[in-house]
C-alpha positions in Angstrom: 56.5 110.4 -45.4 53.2 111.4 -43.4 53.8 110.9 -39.8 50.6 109.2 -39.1 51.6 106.5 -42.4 54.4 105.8 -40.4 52.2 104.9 -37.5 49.4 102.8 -39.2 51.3 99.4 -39.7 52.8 99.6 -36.0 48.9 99.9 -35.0 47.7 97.0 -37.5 50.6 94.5 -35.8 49.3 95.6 -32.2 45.9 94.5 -33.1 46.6 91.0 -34.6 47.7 89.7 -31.0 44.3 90.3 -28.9 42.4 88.8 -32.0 44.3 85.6 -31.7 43.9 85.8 -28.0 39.9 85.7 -28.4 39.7 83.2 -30.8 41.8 80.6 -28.5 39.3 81.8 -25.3 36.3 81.0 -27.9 37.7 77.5 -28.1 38.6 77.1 -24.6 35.5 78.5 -23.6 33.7 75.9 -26.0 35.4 72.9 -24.8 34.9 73.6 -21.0 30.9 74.0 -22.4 31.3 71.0 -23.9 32.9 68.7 -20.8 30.7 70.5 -18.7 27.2 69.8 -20.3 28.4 66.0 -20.3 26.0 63.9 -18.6 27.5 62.1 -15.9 26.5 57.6 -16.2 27.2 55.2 -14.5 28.4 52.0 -15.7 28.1 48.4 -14.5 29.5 46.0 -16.9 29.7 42.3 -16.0 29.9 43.4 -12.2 33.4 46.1 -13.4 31.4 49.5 -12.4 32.6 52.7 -14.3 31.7 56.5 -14.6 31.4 57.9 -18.1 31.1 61.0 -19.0 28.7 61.4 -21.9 27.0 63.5 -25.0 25.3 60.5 -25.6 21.1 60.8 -26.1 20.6 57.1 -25.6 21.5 54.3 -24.3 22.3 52.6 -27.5 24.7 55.6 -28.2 26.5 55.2 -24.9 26.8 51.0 -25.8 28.2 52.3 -29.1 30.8 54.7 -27.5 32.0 51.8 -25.0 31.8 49.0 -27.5 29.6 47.3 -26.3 27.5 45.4 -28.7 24.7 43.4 -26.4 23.2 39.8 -27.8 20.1 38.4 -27.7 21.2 36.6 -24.8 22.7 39.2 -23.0 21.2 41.4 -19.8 20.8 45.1 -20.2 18.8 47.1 -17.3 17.4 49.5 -19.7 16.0 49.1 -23.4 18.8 51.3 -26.0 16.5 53.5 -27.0 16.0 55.3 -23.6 17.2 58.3 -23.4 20.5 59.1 -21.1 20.0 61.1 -18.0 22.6 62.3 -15.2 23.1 59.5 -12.5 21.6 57.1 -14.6 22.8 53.5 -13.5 23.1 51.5 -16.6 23.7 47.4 -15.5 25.1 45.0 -18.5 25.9 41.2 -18.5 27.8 39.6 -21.1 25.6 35.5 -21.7 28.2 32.9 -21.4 27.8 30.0 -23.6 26.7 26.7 -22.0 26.5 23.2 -23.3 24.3 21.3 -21.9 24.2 17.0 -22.6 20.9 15.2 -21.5 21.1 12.0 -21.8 23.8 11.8 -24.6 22.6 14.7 -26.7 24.4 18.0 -26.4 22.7 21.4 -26.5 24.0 24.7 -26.5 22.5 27.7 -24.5 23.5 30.9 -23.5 23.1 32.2 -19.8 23.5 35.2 -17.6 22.6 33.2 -14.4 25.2 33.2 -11.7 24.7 29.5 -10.6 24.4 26.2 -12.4 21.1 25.7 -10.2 19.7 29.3 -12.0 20.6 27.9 -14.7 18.6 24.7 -14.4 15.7 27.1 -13.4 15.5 29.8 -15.8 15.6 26.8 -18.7 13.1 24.5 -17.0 15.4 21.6 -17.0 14.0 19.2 -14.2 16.5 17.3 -12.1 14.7 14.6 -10.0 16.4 12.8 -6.6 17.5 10.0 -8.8 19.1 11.9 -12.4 23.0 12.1 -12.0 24.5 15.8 -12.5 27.5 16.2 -13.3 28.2 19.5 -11.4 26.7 20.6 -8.3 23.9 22.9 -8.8 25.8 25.4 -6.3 28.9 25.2 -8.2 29.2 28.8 -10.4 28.6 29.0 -14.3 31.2 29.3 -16.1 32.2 30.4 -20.0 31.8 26.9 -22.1 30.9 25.1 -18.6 29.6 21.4 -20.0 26.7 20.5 -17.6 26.0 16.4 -18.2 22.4 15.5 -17.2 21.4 10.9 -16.9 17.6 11.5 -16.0 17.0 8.1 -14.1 14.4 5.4 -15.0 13.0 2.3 -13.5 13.8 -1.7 -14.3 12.9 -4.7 -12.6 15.5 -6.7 -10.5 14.6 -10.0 -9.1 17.4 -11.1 -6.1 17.3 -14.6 -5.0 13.3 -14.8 -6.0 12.0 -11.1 -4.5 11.4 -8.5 -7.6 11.8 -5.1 -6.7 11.7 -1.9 -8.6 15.3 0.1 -8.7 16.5 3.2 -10.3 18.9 3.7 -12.4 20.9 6.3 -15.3 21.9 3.4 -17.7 25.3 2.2 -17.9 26.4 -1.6 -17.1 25.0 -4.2 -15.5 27.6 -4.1 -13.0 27.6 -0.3 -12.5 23.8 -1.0 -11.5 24.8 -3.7 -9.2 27.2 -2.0 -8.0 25.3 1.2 -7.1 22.7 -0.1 -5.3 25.1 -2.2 -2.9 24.2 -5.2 -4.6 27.3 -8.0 -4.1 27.2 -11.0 -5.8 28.7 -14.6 -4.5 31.1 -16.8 -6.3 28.4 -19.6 -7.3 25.3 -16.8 -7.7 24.2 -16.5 -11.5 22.8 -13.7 -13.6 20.5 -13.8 -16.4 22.4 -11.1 -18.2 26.5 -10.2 -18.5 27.2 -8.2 -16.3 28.9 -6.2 -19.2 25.9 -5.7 -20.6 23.8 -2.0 -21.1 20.9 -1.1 -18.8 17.8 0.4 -20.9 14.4 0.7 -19.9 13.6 -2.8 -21.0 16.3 -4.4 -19.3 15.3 -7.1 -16.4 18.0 -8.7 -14.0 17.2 -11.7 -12.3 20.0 -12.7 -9.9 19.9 -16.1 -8.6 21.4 -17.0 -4.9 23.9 -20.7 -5.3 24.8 -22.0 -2.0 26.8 -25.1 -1.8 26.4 -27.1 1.6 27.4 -29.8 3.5 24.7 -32.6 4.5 25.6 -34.8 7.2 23.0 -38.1 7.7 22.7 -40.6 9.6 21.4 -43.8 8.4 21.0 -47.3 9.8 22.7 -50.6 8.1 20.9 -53.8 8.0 22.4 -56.4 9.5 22.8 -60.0 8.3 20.9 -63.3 9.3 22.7 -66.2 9.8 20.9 -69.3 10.5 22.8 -72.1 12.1 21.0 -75.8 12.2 20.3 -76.9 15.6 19.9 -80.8 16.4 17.9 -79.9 19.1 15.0 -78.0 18.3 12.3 -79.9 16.0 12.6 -80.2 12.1 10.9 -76.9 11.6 11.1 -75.2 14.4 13.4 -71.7 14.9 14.7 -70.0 17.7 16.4 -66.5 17.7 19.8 -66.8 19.3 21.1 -63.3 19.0 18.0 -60.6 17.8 20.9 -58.3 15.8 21.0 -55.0 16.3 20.9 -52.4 13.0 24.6 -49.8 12.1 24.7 -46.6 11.9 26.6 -44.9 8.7 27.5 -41.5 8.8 27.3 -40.1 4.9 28.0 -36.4 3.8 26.2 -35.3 1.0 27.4 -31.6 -1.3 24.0 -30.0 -1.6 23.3 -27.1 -4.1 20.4 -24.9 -2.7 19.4 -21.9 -5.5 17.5 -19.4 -3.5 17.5 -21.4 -0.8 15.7 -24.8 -2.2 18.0 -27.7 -3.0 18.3 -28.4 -6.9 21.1 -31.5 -6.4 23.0 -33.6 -3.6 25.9 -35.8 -4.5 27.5 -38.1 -1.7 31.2 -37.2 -1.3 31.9 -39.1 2.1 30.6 -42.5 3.8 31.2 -43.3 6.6 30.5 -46.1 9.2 29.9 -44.5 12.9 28.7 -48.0 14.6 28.5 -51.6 12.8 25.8 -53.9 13.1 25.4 -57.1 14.6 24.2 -60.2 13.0 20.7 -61.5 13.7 21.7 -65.8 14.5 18.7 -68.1 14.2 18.7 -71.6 15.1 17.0 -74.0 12.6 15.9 -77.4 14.3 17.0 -80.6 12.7 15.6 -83.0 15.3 13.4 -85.7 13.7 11.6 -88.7 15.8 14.1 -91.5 16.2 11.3 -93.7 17.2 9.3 -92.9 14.1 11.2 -91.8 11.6 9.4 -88.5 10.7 9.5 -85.2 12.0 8.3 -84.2 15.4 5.4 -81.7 13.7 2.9 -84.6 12.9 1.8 -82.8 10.1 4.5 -80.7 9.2 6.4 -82.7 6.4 4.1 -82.2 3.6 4.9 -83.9 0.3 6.1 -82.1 -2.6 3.4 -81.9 -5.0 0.7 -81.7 -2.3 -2.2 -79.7 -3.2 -4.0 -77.5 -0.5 -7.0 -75.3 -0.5 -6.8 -73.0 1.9 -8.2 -69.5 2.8 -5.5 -66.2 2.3 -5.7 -62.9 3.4 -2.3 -60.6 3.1 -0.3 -58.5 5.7 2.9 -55.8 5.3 5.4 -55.5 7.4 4.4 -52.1 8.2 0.7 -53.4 9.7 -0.5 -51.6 12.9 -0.3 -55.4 14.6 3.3 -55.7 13.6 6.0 -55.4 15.2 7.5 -52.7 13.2 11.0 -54.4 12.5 10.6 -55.6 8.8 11.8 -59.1 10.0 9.6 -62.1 9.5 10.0 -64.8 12.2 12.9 -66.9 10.2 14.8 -63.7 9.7 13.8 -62.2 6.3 13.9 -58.5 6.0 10.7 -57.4 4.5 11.3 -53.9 5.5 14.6 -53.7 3.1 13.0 -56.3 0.7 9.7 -55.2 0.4 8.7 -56.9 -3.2 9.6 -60.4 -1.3 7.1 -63.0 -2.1 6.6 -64.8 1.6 3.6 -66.1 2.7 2.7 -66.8 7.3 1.6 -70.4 7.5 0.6 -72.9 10.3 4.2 -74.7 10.7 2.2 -77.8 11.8 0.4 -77.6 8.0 3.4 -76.4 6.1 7.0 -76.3 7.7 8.8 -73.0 7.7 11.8 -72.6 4.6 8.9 -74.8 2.6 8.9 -73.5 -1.0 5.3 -73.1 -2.1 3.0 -71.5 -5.3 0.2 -69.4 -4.1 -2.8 -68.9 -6.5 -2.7 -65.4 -8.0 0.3 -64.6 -5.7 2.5 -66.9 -7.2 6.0 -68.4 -5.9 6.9 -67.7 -2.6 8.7 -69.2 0.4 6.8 -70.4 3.8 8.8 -67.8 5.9 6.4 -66.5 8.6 3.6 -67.3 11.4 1.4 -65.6 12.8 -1.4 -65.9 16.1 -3.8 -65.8 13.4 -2.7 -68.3 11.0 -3.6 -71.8 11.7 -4.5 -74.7 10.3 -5.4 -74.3 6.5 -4.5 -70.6 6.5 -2.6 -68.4 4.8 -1.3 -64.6 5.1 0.6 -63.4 1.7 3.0 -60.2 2.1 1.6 -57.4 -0.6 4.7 -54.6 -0.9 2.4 -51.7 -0.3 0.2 -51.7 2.9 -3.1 -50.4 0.8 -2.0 -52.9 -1.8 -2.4 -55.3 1.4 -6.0 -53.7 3.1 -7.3 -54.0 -0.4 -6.6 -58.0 -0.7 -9.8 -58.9 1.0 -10.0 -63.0 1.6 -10.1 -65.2 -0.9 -10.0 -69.3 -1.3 -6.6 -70.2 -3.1 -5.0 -73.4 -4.3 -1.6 -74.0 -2.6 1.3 -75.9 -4.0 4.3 -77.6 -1.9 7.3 -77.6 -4.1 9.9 -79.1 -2.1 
């Protein structure tokens, strides 16, 4: 064999080895170019910052590589197709979903904003003093936070006859009531149940029941007794004991609504002080030389016709003397509608029952300084009734 054929494949195996060497220090080579003309980001995602290495030309291409996939909704600090540079900052938020209910209706949003307040803002939902949130508006958003929202409106309440103008976010009556510090008594009344739903068209009148007590005084007429007296005149009186008026105490239950009484019931009488009888004397005494009275002309015939001129009193006259009590003991005050006529007892003897043209029957139970002779004065119930009498000519009967 030639000598240099037996050196040629011992040559050939000796230059396989460095070959295999380069090829391995082209790929090492290649990879260190590649890591090394990486471009070096940094990543803020939903506050979690990160450096990433990157062959990426835009931003788009470096979302893709994280996995990132941003939303409408979402925050990105630079549009995707920028293109990547070294010590770029790239800042991401992830929108969390938000249901918002106004007023009963639910709406969902989505929302990078760190506070509910932000929130509020960055949608233009006004919250007034009055609306009722739900949440604080400090309190911090939250994935599928539920933010209620009762905007407030105006109704008229009317308490115990004052009307005012009070907010309110709907509910019950009583939740109304009960949020403006509004108490109600056990006899007040309402106009609605207090069960009932507050809208905009709702009015509450509340109406203030007091029941009282009543304590009164009154007087109590007393009683006339007349006692025949053989010596006083036929016709004559005298007043032996003037009376004196009782006092009864009587309690009345009184409802006041709003404060003006609407009913009063006595529950209680009672009698504090009782009153004394009023005695007169009635004289009895005739003429036991004559045989007729001691008045010469006071024992007028029954059936005896008189003309005489009338005018009319009432007991409660200016000249009177304010008692109600004629001067044989009839009270006119208590009895107003009496028929009793003041005569001349010398004419027509007192207790005499008479007829009194256009007055009608009546009783001879009263004098007066005025009355004399052929002279009347007829009691009218009404003291205009009375002034408006005038004087007039009248026929006058004696009936017994």
């Amino acid at each position: 064999m030639n000598p240099i054929s037996k050196l040629l494949p011992a040559w050939k195996h000796k230059l396989v080895i460095p070959m295999a060497t380069i090829l391995a220090a082209l790929v090492l080579v290649s990879m260190i170019t590649y890591q090394v003309t990486k471009a070096e980001v940094t990543v803020v995602k939903n506050g979690d910052e990160e450096i990433v290495n990157t062959h990426a030309d835009t931003v788009a291409e470096l979302l893709q590589e994280l996995n990132i996939n941003p939303s409408k909704y979402d925050t990105l600090s630079h549009k995707q197709q920028e293109t990547i540079t070294a010590g770029m900052t790239i800042m991401y938020e992830k929108a969390q979903p938000v249901e918002v209910t106004l007023n009963g209706k639910t709406t969902e949003y989505y929302t990078t904003a760190d506070t509910v307040g932000a929130f509020l803002q960055e949608n233009e939902i006004a919250i007034s003093e009055h609306d009722k949130l739900s949440v604080a508006q400090e309190d911090e958003i939250k994935n599928g936070m539920n933010i209620s929202i009762d905007q407030a409106f105006q109704i008229t309440l009317t308490d115990a006859g004052k009307e005012q103008k009070v907010w309110t976010t709907g509910g019950t009556v009583a939740d109304l009531l009960k949020g403006h510090d509004i108490k109600l008594g056990e006899l007040d009344k309402l106009n609605v149940k207090e069960t009932d739903k507050v809208n905009k068209d709702t009015v509450v009148k509340i109406t203030r029941v007091e029941k009282v007590t009543d304590v009164v005084e009154e007087t109590k007429d007393y009683a006339v007794v007349k006692k025949q007296d053989s010596s006083l005149a036929k016709g004559q009186e005298k007043v032996i004991s003037s009376g004196e008026e009782g006092i009864v105490e009587k309690h009345y239950e009184v409802i006041l609504e709003n404060g003006k009484e609407v009913s009063r019931k006595l529950v209680k009488e009672q009698v504090k002080k009782e009153s004394e009888k009023r005695v007169v004397a009635i004289g009895t005494k005739v003429n036991q030389n004559t045989g007729v009275n001691t008045v010469s002309r006071g024992d007028a015939p029954a059936g005896k016709t008189f003309y005489m001129k009338a005018t009319a009193y009432n007991w409660n006259c200016a000249s009177c003397s304010g008692s109600g009590y004629t001067s044989t003991g009839i009270n006119l005050k208590a009895n107003p509608d009496r028929k009793v006529v003041s005569v001349d007892p010398n004419v027509i003897p007192l207790g005499t029952k008479v007829w009194v043209e256009g007055y009608g029957y009546a009783i001879a139970g009263d004098t007066g300084g005025h009355i004399q002779g052929n002279r009347i004065d007829v009691h009218l119930p009404t003291l205009s009734a009375a002034q408006s009498y005038g004087t007039r000519r009248v026929q006058v009967k004696i009936l017994n």
